[in-house]
N, C-alpha and C positions, 0 to 999 in steps of 0.2 A: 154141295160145296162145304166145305167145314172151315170155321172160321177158328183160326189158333190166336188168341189172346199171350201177348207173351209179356210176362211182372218182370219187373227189373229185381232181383234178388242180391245185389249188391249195395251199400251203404256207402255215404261219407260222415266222417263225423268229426266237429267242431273239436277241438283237443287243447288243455293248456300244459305249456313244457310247466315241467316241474320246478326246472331252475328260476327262470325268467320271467312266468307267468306271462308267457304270448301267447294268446291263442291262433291256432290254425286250422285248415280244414284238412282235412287226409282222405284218403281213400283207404276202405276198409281192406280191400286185397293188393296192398301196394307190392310192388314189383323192385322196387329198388329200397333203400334204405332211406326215408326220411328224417331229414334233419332238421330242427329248429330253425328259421332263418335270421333269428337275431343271438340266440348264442353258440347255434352250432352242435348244440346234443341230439340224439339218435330219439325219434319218436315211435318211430316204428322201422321194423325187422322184418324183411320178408320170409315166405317160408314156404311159398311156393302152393298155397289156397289162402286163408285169410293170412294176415299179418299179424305178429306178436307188437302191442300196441304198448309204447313206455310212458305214455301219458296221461295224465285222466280226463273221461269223457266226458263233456262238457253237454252236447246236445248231438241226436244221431237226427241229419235230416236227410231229406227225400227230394 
């Protein structure tokens, strides 16, 4: 019987908006456009595998 170990190869990471300085958490391959939720700016862009990220990374956790 062979036993398949399967890694999660996917990230979230901690993010602060640039304007605002709110930190959020995101998913590394977001699917929709994330937006700030307290002023409303674009974090990240999807693009159909990872996401083009507008924020700076803060901490990547697990």
């Amino acid at each position: 019987m062979v036993s398949t170990i399967r890694e999660n190869r996917s990230k979230f990471y901690k993010v602060k908006c640039p304007d605002c300085e709110n930190e959020q958490t995101i998913f590394e391959k977001a699917s929709t456009v994330v937006k700030c939720v307290v002023c409303g700016r674009d974090l990240a862009t999807p693009t159909g595998g990872k996401a083009i990220l507008k924020a700076d990374i803060i901490q990547e956790l697990q």
